[in-house]
N, C-alpha and C positions, 0 to 999 in steps of 0.2 A: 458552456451554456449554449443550448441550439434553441436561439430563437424563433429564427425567421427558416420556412420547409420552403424549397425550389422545386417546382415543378418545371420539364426539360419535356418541350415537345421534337421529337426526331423526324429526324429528316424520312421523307414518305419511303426511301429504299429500306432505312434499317425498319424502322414501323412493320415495312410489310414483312420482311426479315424473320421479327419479332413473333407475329401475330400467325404465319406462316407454320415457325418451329412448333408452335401447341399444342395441336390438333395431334402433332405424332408424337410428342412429350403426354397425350394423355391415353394414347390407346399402344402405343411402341416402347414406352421410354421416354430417353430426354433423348432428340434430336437440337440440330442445330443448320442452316441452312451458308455454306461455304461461297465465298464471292464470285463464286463460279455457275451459284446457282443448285450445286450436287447438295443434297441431302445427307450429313454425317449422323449417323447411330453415333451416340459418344458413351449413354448410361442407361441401365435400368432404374437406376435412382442414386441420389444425393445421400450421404450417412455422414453425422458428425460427432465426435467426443470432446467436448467441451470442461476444463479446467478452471478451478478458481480456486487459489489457496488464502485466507485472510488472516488465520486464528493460528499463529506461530510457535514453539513450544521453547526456542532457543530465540529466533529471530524477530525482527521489530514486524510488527503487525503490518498490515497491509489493509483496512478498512475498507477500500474498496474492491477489493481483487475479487471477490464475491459479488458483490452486486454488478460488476462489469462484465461475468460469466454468463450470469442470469440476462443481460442484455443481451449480450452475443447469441445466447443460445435462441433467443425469443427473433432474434431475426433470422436469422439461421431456417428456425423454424417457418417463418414468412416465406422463405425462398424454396419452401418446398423441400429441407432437409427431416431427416429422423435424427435426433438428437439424443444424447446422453449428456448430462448435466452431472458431474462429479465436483463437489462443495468440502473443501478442507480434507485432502485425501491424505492419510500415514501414507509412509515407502511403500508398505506393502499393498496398500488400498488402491495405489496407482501402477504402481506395477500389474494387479487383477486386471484393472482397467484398459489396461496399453494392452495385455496381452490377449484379454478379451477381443479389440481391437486388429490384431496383429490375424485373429488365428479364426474367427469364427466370422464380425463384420465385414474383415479385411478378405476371407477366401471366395468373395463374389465379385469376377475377375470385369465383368462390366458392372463397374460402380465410380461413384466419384467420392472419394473418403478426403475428409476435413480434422484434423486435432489443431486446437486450440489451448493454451497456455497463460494462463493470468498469476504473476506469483512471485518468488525469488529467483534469480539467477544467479550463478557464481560461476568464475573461472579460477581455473587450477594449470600451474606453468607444472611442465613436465622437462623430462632431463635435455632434450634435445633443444631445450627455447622453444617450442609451438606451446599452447595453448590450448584447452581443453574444458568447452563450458557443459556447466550444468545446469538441470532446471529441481527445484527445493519445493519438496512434498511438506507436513505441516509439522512431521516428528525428526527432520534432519539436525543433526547436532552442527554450530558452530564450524569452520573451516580451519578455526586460529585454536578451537580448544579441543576438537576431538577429529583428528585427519582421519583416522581408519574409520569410526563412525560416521563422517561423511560422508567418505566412500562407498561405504554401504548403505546409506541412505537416500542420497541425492541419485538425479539419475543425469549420465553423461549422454555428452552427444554422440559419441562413438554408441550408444545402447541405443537411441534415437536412431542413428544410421542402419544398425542391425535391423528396429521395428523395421522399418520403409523396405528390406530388403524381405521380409518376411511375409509383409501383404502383397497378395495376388491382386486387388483390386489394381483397375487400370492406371489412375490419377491419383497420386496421396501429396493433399497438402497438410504444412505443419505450420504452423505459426505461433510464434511466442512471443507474449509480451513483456519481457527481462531482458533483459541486461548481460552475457558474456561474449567469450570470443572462442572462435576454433577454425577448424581447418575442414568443417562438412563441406562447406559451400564453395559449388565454381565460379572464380570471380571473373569469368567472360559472362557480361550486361548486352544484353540484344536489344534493339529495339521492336515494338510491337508491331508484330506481321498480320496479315488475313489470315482466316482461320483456313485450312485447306485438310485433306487428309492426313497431312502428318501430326496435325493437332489430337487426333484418336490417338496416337500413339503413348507405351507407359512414359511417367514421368515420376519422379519426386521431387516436391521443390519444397522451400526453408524460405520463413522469412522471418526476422527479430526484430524486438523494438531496437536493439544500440549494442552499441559493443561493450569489450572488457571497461570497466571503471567509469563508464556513464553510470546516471542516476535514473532511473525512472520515476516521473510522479506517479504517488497513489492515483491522483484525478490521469487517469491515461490519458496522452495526447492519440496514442497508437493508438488504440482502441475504436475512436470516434473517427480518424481517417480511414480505417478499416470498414468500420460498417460505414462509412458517408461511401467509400470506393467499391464496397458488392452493389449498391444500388442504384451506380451508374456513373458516380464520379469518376471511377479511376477506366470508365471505358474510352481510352485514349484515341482510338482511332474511326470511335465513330460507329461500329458494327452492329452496335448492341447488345454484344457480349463483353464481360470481364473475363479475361485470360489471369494463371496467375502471374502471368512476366507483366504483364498490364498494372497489377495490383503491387506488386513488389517495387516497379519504379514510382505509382504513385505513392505509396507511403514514404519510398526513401526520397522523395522531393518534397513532399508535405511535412513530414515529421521533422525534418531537419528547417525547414523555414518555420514552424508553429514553435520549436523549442529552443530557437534561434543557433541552431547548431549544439545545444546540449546532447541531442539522440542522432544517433544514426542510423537506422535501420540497416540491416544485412538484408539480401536476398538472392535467390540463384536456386539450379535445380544442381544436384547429384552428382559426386563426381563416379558417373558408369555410364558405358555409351550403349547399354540397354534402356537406360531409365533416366535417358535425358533429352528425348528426342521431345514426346508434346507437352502440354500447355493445360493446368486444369483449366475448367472452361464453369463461370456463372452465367445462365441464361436469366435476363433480367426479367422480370415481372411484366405480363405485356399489359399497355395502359386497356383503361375501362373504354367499354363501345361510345361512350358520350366525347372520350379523349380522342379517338382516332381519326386519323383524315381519311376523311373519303374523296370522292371526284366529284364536283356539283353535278345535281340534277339538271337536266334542261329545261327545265320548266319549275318557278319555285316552288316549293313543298309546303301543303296546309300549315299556317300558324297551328302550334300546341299548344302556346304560354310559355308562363317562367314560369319554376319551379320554386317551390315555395320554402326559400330558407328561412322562415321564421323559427321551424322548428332548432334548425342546427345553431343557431345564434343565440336563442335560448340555452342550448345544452354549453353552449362554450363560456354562458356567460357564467352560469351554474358550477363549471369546472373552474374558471377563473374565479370566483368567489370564494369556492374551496382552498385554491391557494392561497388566497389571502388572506383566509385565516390561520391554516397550516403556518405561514410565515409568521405572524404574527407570536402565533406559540411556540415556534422557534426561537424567534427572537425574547419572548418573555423565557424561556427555558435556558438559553443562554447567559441573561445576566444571572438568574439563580444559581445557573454553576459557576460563572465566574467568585459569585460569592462563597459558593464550597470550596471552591481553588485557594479563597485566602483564608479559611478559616483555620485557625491553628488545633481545631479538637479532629480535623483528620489527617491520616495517614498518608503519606507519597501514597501508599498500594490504592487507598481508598479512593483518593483525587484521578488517579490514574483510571481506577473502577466509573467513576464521574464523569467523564468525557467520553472513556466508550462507552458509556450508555447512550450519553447525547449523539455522541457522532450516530451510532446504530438507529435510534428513536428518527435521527430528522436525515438519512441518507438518501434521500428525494432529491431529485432537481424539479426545482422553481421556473418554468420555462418562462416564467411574466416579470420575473427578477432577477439582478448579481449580487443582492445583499447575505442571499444564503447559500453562496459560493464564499463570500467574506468569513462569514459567520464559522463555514464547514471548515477554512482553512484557518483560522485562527482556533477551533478546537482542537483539530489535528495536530497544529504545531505544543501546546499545551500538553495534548496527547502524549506526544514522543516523549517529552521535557519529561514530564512526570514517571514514562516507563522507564527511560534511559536513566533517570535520579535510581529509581528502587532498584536497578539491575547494577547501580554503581553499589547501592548500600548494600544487595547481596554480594558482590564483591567482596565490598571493606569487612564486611562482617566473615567470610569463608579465608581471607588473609591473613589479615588481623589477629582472630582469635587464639589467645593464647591459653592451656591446659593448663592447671594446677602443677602437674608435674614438673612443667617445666619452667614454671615460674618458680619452684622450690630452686630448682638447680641452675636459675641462673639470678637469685638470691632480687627476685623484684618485689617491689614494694605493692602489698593488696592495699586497694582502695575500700574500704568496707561499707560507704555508705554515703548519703548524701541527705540532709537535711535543709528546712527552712524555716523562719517565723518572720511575722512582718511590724509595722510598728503604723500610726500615720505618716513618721516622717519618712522612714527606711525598711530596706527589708534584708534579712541579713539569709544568705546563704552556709552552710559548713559543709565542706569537703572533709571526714573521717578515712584516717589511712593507718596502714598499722603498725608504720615506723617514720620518722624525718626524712625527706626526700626533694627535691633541686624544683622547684615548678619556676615557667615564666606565664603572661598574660598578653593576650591583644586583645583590640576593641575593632569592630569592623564596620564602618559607616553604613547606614540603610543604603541597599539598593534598590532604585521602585521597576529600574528595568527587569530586576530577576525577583519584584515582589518580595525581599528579604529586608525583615524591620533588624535593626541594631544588632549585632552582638559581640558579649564581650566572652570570651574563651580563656579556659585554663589553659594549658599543657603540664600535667604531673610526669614528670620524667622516671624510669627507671622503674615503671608502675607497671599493673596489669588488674581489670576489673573481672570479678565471676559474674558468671550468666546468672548465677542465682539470688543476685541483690536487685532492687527496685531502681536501674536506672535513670528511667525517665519518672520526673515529679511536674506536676500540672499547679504552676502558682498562681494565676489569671487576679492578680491583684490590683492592675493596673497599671502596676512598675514594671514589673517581669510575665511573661507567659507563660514561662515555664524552665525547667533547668532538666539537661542531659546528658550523660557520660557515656561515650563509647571508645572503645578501644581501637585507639587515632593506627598505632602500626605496634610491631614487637615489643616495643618498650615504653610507648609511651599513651597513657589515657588523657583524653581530652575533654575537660568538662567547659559544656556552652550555654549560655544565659542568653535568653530569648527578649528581648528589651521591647517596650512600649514605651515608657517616661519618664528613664532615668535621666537626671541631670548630672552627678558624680559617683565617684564610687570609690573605694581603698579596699585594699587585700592586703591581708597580715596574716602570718601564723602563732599558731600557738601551741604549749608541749604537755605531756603529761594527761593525757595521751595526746600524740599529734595531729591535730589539726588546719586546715585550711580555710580563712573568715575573707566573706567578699559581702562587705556594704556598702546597697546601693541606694543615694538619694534622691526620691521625689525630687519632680522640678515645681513643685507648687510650694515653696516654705518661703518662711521670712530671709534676709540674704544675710544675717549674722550667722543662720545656720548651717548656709553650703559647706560647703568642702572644697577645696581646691581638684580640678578635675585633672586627673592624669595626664602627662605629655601625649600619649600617643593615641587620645582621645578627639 
């Protein structure tokens, strides 16, 4: 959350510096003015392609990778770039993109070219022990379940090294914000020099949020050091230029104290000693005529007046109000899903469907509050829980499942069906199977930290259910919510009882045909009528 904007008046050398470069940034180029005084031609202009992947097809979403794109790009734009904004790109959409990049923006050799990266990253060990990262488009397959589809999906830094080697423009930066490791980057760290003639010179330079097996937050720390460092933070030594050796130390000094050592940024130019000599170069935005210093008059200058901020205090208060509301309907929209979250008539998919809505609906920052930075991370976390549940139960379900054929041939027992009726006092479940077979029971205490009321579970041993019976039955009686069989692994079905307020319960079998009886008793009766509750209850 950026509350509080700094305003940073410079010192009268670089100001004039500043104010000096724009005159031949608007009829020349981008100039820049060397401490020497010399006037450097450095650009024709600024160009950027800008990345954001959120919407994963194998991998855990990334909610805000998109809207962090959409920032970057929008300042980007501030500073006087031409931008490309590419939002959820396949292997192939990005590949167009880079080579679009590489062949047609990239061959205009006075330019300053930017790629930016918001997304997955992975590293892949190769046979010699180095290390090899990649950056993950939005159709790349898994690492652990489809290695040759990776490979052909995701794109490596060795491919990255190639681009940079293929653009003619003078200065190409790259920067990503993921997570791997590799061997592009030279790990000789300079500290920031004057800018002089060799700063014109080509360059490629790399910088990443963190290495192999760091985590990146969605909420990017990187991200927000990044744009805080183009627009003067990270101009170290004063000039009033960011260089990008300037901006690679200050992110790997910030990001590493903001994530308390979770991230660590990489940075460095190229290892080729054509293309490692200058420095890209951001010329900062020169302040407004009212901001700049001049040299007193000798004589004082006619009073004007003040200027009349009624109007603008009005429009902030106007904007402040709006947020106030926004939050407030966030905050109402949030308890309403948390009560989707416990309702037992939806789906994991659906609940999962319920929170990206919410997160999408309110991905705003609240600049007047941290209640809905609260709010946003307690969906998120929810978020994941919910997808990473349905990606288990696509699992269990693509494992698990066992054919007819081969339940004939390894002689297991079909579950045919599952029944219920209820009574005031009890309500009886039956398990229908198509011959006698070994079952055991457990009972599993409510837990309210994973939101899970009571359940007591079968395990039918030696078993196997077809897809074409009514697994799941909806009993919402009071007693029970509901009762469901899935096929727990090869041999064994596991039928589980959804509890509200049961007080006992017995299971017994019975033959002719064979079945399995589970009744459960109300906790509202007179006490001749309990039942002795199970030990392991």
């Amino acid at each position: 959350m950026k509350k509080i904007t700094c305003f940073i008046i410079l010192p009268l050398l670089a100001t004039t510096l500043i104010i000096c470069s724009y005159p031949f940034a608007a009829t020349r180029g981008i100039r820049v003015l060397a401490k020497s005084g010399e006037s450097l031609y450095l650009y024709k202009d600024y160009r950027a392609l800008v990345v954001g992947v959120s919407n994963y097809e194998k991998w855990p979403d990334l909610p805000n990778a998109v809207k962090d794109a959409r920032e970057v790009a929008s300042i980007l734009k501030g500073l006087d770039f031409k931008v490309e904004l590419v939002l959820n790109p396949s292997s192939k959409q990005l590949y167009d993109a880079l080579s679009d990049m590489a062949f047609n923006v990239g061959s205009e050799k006075n330019r300053a070219l930017l790629f930016y990266f918001a997304g997955h990253g992975e590293t892949l060990e190769l046979a010699d022990g180095t290390e090899l990262g990649y950056i993950i488009p939005s159709d790349c397959p898994l690492k652990r379940d489809d290695l040759i589809g990776f490979d052909n999906k995701a794109i490596s830094m060795k491919e990255v090294e190639v681009l940079a080697l293929k653009v003619k423009s003078k200065h190409f930066l790259m920067l990503f914000d993921s997570c791997f490791s590799g061997a592009l980057f030279n790990l000789v760290r300079a500290a920031p020099v004057d800018i002089t003639e060799k700063s014109a010179r080509p360059v490629r330079q790399f910088i990443t949020a963190g290495g192999a097996g760091e985590q990146v937050p969605d909420r990017s720390v990187f991200k927000i050091v990044f744009l805080g460092g183009i627009k003067g933070y990270a101009d170290l030594n004063g000039d009033g230029y960011v260089t990008g050796s300037e901006l690679g130390m200050h992110l790997q000094d910030k990001v590493v104290n903001y994530t308390r050592g979770g991230q660590h940024p990489q940075y460095g130019k190229i290892n080729n000693p054509i293309l490692d000599k200058g420095d890209f170069i951001f010329t900062l935005k020169a302040p407004s005529a009212s901001a700049q210093i001049s040299v007193a008059p000798l004589s004082p200058p006619e009073p004007v007046g003040i200027e009349d901020y009624g109007k603008i205090i009005k429009q902030r208060k106007a904007i402040k109000d709006k947020w106030v509301q926004w939050q407030a309907k966030m905050e109402k929209d949030f308890l309403k899903t948390e009560r989707y979250d416990r309702s037992p008539e939806l789906t994991s998919r659906e609940k999962e469907e319920v929170w990206a809505s919410f997160l999408s609906s309110y991905s705003g920052d609240n600049p007047y509050s941290l209640k809905d930075n609260e709010l946003n991370d307690k969906a998120q976390e929810r978020y994941r829980s919910w997808k990473e549940y349905g990606m288990f139960l696509d699992e269990l379900e693509r494992t698990s499942l066992v054919k007819e054929e081969e339940a004939k041939k390894r002689k297991l027992v079909l579950v045919k069906n599952i029944r219920h009726w209820s009574t005031p006092t009890y309500i009886r479940v039956i398990i229908d199977l198509e011959r006698p077979t070994k079952y055991k029971k457990h009972l599993l205490r409510k837990d309210p930290d994973l939101r899970k009321a009571r359940r007591l579970f079968v395990d039918l041993q030696n078993t196997w259910i077809s897809k074409d019976i009514e697994s799941s039955i909806a009993i919402k009686d009071g007693l029970l919510r509901g009762a469901r069989a899935v096929q727990y692994n090869k041999n064994t079905v596991r039928v589980v009882l959804d509890i509200d307020n049961m007080e006992g319960y017995k299971i017994f079998h019975l033959y002719d045909p064979f079945r399995i009886v589970v009744d459960a008793q109300v906790k509202e009766r007179k006490q001749e009528e309990r039942k002795q509750i199970d030990e392991d209850s």
